[in-house]
Structure formats: structure tokens, C-alpha cells
C-alpha positions in Angstrom: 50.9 129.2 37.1 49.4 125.8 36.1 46.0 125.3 35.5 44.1 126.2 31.8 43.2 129.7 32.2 46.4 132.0 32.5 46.6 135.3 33.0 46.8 138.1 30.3 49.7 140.8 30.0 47.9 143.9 30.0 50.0 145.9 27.7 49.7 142.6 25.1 46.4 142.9 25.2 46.3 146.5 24.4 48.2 146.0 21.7 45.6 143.7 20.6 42.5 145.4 21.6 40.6 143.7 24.4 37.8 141.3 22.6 34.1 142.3 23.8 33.2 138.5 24.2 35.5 138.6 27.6 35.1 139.7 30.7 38.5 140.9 31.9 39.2 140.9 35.6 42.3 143.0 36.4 44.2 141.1 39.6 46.5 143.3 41.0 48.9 140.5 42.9 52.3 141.1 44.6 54.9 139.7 41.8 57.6 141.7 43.7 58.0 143.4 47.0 58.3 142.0 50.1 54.4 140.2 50.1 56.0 138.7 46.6 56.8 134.8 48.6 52.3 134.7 47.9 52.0 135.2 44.5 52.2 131.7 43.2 48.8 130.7 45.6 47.3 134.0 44.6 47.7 133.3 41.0 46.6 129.6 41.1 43.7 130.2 43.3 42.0 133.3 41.1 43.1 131.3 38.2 41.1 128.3 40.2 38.3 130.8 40.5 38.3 131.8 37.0 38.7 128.1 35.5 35.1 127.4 37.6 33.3 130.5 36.8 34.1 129.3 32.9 32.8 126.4 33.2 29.4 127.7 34.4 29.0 129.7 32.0 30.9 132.8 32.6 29.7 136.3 32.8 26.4 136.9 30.9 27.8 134.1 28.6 31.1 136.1 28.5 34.1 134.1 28.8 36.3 135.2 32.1 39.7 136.2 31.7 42.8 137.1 33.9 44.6 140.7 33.8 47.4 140.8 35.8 49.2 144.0 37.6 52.3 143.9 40.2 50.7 145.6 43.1 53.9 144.5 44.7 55.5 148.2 43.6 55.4 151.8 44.8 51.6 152.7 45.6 51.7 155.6 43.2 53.2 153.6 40.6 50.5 150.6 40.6 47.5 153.1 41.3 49.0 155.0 38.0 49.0 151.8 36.2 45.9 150.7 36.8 44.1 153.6 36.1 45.4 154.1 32.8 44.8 150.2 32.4 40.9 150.8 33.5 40.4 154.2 31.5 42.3 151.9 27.9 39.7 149.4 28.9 42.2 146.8 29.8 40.0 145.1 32.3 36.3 145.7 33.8 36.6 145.1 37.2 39.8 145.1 39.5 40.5 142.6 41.9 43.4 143.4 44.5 45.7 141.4 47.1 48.3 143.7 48.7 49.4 146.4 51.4 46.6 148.9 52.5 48.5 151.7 51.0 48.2 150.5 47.3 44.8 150.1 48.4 44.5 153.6 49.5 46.9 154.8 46.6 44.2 152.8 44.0 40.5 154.1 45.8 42.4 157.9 44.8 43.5 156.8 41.4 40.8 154.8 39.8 38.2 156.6 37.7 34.6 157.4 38.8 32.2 153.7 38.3 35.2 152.0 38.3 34.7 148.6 40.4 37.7 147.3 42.7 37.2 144.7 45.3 40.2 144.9 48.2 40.4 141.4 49.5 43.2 141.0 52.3 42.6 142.5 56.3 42.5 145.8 56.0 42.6 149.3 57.6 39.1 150.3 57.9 38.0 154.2 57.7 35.4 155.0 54.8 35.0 153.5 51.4 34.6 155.3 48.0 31.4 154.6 46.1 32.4 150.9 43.9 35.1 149.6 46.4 34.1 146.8 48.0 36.7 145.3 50.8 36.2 141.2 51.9 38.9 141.4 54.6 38.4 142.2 58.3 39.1 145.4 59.8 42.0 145.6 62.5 39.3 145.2 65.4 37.6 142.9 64.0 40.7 140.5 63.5 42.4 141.2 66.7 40.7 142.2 69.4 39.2 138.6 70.5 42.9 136.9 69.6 44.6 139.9 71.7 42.2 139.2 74.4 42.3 135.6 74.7 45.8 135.8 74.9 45.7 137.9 77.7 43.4 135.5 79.9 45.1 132.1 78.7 48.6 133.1 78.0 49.0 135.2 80.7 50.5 137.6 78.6 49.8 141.3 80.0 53.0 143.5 78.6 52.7 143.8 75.1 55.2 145.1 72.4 53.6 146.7 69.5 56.3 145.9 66.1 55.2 146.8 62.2 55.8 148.6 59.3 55.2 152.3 58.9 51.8 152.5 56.6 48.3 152.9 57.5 47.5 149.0 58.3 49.6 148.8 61.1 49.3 151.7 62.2 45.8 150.9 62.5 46.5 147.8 63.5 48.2 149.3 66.7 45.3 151.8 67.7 43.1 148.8 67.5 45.7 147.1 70.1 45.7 149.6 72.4 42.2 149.7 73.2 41.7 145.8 73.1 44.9 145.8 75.4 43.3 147.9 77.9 39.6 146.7 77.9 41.6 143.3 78.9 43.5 144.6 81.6 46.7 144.2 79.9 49.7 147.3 79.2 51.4 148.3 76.1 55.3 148.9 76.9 57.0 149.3 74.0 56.0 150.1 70.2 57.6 150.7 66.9 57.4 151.1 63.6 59.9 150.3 60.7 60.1 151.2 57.1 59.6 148.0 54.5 62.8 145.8 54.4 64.7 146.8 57.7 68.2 145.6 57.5 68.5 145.0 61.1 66.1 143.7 64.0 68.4 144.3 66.7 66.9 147.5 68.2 63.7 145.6 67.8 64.7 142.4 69.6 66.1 145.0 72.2 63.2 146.4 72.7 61.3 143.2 73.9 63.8 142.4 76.1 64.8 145.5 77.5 60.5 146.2 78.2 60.4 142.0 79.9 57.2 142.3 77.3 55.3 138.8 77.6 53.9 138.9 74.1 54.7 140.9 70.6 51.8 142.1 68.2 53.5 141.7 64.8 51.9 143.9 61.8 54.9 143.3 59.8 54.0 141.4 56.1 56.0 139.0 53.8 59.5 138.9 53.7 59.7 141.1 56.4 57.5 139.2 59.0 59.6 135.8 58.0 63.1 138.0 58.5 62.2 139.2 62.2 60.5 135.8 63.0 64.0 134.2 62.3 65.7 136.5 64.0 63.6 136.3 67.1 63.8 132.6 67.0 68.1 133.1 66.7 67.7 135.7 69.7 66.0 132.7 71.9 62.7 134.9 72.4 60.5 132.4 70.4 59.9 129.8 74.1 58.9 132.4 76.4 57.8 135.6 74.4 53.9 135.0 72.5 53.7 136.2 69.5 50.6 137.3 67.3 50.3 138.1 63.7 47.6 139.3 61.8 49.5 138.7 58.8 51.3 135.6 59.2 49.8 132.5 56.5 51.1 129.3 55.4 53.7 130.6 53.1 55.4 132.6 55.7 55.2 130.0 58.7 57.1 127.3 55.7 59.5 130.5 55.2 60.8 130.1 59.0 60.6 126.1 59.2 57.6 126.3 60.8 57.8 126.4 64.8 56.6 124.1 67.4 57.2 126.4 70.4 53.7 126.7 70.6 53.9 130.3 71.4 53.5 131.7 67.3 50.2 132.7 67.2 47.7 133.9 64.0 44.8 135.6 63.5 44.0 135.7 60.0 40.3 134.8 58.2 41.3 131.1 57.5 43.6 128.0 58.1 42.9 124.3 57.1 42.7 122.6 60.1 41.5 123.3 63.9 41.6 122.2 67.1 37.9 120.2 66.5 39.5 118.5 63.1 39.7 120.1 59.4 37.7 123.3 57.5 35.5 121.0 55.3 35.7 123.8 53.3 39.4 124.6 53.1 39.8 120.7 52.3 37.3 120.9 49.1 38.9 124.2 47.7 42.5 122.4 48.8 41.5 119.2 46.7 40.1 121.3 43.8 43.1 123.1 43.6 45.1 120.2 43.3 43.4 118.7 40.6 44.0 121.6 38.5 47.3 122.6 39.4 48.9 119.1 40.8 50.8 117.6 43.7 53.1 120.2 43.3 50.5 123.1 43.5 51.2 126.4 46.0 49.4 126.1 49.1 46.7 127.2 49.8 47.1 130.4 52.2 44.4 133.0 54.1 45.7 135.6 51.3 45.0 133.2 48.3 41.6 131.8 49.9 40.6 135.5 49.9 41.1 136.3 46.4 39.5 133.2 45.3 36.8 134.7 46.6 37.4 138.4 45.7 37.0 137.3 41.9 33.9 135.5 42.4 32.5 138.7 44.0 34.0 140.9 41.4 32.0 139.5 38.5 28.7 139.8 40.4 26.4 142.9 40.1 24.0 144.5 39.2 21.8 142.0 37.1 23.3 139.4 38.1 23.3 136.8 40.6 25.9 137.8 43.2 28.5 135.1 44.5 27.5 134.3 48.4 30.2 135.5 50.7 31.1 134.2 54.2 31.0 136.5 56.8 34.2 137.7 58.1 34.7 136.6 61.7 37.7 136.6 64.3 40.5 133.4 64.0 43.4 132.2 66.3 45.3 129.5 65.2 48.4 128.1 66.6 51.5 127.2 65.1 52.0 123.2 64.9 55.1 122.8 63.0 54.2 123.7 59.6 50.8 123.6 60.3 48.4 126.6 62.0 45.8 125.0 64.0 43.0 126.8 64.9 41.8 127.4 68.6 38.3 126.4 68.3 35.1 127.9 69.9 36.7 131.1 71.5 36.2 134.1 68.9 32.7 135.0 67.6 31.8 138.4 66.5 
């Protein structure tokens, strides 16, 4: 990670007591697992947000400091983690990035008052008292994308492909009823433990069903593995697909793709169809001044927890960070690029 402020080793700082005159933010981050290929924006971009909340003045004129934890790990073993991290007083408010059942596993495992901001999409249902979630629920992010497909694409038999825990499983009750408000079929649907070591059954299903399009709720590694395969099976130029979890680093993963039928819907890209986010290009160039040319890009996941840790650190007494209303995206796939389609989903 590049950049002056670097993140702290929890159990070093333990070992050291944590110093009153900080303000530690724990960041649980994927470092392994298949969401891991993110890490390096997520890093740089809290460490981004950290470096400018410093040099405001920090937290009640507390300096702000990184904790991390690798939320890319079993669920029970990163929610056991950071509750004993939280209850040694290791940091004093948790900031996470990663699959929605660490999320669940953490809003069980955290002690009462403890504060945890959950920043990706994520499954919806009911919040414990202190956990506050940025992301978009699986309505809110695909129900406009799914629908617009539907009427533009043509694309009216739909396979249904993720991993088995709660987000896409959400994600796929979600798709059912946006499918058939917009006059469109679900044929096929399935759902695959993390790393699957072979897509054929999967591929066979979209072909076997003539499906026009494919809802993907697969994540990381596993999302860039079936979109390669897909792409080897000669789907990619006449099946649309749609990911809600598809961002830069996975669409450089593949080689990009200039079918033009790879389609996203997460909360931001850097360009659209009506010329650049103004504000993605600031946070972009602010980012590169701290980190360098060679700096991670800049992904939906990272741009997320930039602004998870500036939320974090507001509260009560203090002046809280604005946020930006979470609304419905579609971008395209331009090469390397995702291009937004402009003006077509408001909530």
C-alpha cells in the first residue's frame, strides 16, 4: 500500500497497547479469498480517506489510524476476530468490504454499542442497532438494469448463476420478481459453492435453456473464472450478461470484453455514456497523487469504502461525512472500460 498512513497489525498493536490520542478504525478487507484480486484499491482508497481526514484535523483532534482484518476468511473465523479485537480495544469503529455472510457472521459477533459500517451491495433484511450499511439492496441495484435489459436487449429468458450465501440468494428473489413485472421468464437457476472447479454444468445450463441473458451473483475470482469460461464456450456475442458484482479489477481479470453484451450494475464507474463522473475523476487524480502512476484502480468496491471510513468516524457530536444517495447503475463493457448507460435508472 503506498501512500503515508499504513495500516496497523492488530495483534502488534496489542502488544503495544492502543495510544488514546488515535482513533483506530478497524477495516476488515479481503487479503485472501476469492474477493482478494480488490484488496490493493481497497487498502489505498481507505488509506486515501484516512491520509485526508488527518490533514483536517482528524477525529476530535485525534489522529486517524488504520486497523486491518482479513475478512477474506471463514465468516465465523473473521466475526471471532473482530470481536475479540473490539472487546481488547484494538479499534473504535469497524469498517467492512466483503461477502454478506461475514457481514451477517460480524452483526452476531460484535458486542453491544459496537459501531460497524458494511459498505459493498448487500442483502437487505433488518439491521442491529450500530450497523450502518452504504451499499444498495438487491432491488435497489437490479431491478431497473434487469428491466432495461429486457426492453432494449430483448432479452426475455433469463438464467439465474451465483454462489450459495445469502446475497445471491437474495439477489435471485429480487430477479424473479423484477423478471416478471417486465414480462420476462426465469428458465434456469443455480447456485455453486465458492471456487467451483468446473463451469461446464453451468455453461450447459444456458445453452441447454436457449436463455438470452445470465444474472451473475458470483464475486472475485469466481466471477472472472466463469466469465472466461463463457467467453472460451462462445456464449459471450449472443448471451447478455449482468453482474451486480462485476468492477474494474475483475473486467482487467478477463482482458476486458468488447462484445458489448457484459453488462454491470454496481454504485459507480468512471465514465458514462454523457462523458466522465467529475467526481470519480477528482477522487481518481487524488489517488494518484498519493499513491502514483502505478496506483490500484479505482473500483465501485474501493470507492465505497473510501466512503465507509469517512462515515465511520462521524457521530454523535460530531459533524457527520455527507453521503451520496445510493441509486441504480448500468454500465457497459468497453474494452477495459465500463461505460455507463446514461439517464435510464432513477430510484
Amino acid at each position: 500500500m503506498s501512500g503515508a498512513t499504513r495500516p496497523l497489525d492488530p495483534w502488534e498493536l496489542l502488544l503495544t497497547g492502543p495510544r488514546t490520542d488515535v482513533f483506530h478504525v478497524g477495516l476488515a478487507v479481503p487479503l485472501s479469498g476469492p474477493l482478494a484480486l480488490t484488496a490493493p484499491s481497497a487498502l489505498d482508497l481507505a488509506g486515501l480517506a484516512t491520509d485526508e481526514l488527518n490533514a483536517a484535523g482528524g477525529v476530535d483532534g485525534r489522529e486517524v489510524r488504520l486497523v486491518t482484518v482479513d475478512s477474506g476468511r471463514a465468516p465465523d473465523v473473521v466475526a471471532a476476530e473482530a470481536a475479540s479485537l473490539f472487546q481488547a480495544g484494538a479499534f473504535d469503529v469497524l469498517v467492512g468490504f466483503h461477502t454478506s455472510d461475514v457481514h451477517r457472521a460480524l452483526e452476531r459477533a460484535l458486542p453491544p454499542g459496537a459501531r460497524y459500517v458494511f459498505t459493498p451491495p448487500h442483502e437487505g433484511g433488518r439491521l442491529r442497532p450500530g450497523v450502518v450499511r452504504t451499499g444498495v439492496s438487491p432491488a435497489e441495484q437490479h431491478a431497473a438494469a434487469l428491466t432495461w435489459l429486457v426492453g432494449s436487449r430483448r432479452a426475455r429468458r433469463w438464467v439465474l448463476l451465483g454462489t450459495d450465501y445469502v446475497w445471491p440468494r437474495a439477489v435471485h428473489r429480487a430477479a424473479h420478481r423484477a423478471l416478471s413485472a417486465a414480462g420476462a421468464e426465469v428458465v434456469g437457476e443455480a447456485l455453486v459453492p465458492f471456487g467451483p472447479t468446473d463451469m461446464g454444468p453451468l455453461l450447459d445450463l444456458v445453452r441447454r435453456t436457449r436463455a438470452d441473458g445470465v444474472l451473475l451473483s458470483m464475486v472475485g475470482r469466481d466471477l472472472v473464472t466463469f466469465n472466461r469460461e463463457f467467453t472460451r464456450a462462445g456464449l459471450d456475442r449472443r448471451v447478455v450478461r449482468l453482474s451486480g458484482a462485476l468492477e474494474e479489477n475483475g473486467l482487467y481479470a478477463v482482458g476486458g470484453d468488447g462484445t458489448g453484451e457484459l453488462y454491470a450494475c454496481m454504485p459507480s464507474f468512471a465514465s458514462s455514456g454523457d462523458g466522465p463522473d467529475e467526481m470519480q475523476l477528482d477522487l481518481q487524480e487524488r489517488h494518484a497523487r498519493r499513491s502514483g502512476p502505478s496506483a490500484p484502480v479505482v473500483c465501485a468496491y474501493a470507492r465505497g469504502l473510501y466512503d465507509g471510513v469517512r462515515v465511520a468516524v462521524s457521530g454523535p457530536g460530531r459533524t457527520r461525512v455527507p453521503r451520496r444517495a445510493p441509486f441504480a447503475r448500468l454500465a457497459r463493457a468497453d474494452g477495459l472500460t465500463l461505460r455507463e448507460i446514461p439517464g435510464l435508472l432513477t430510484t
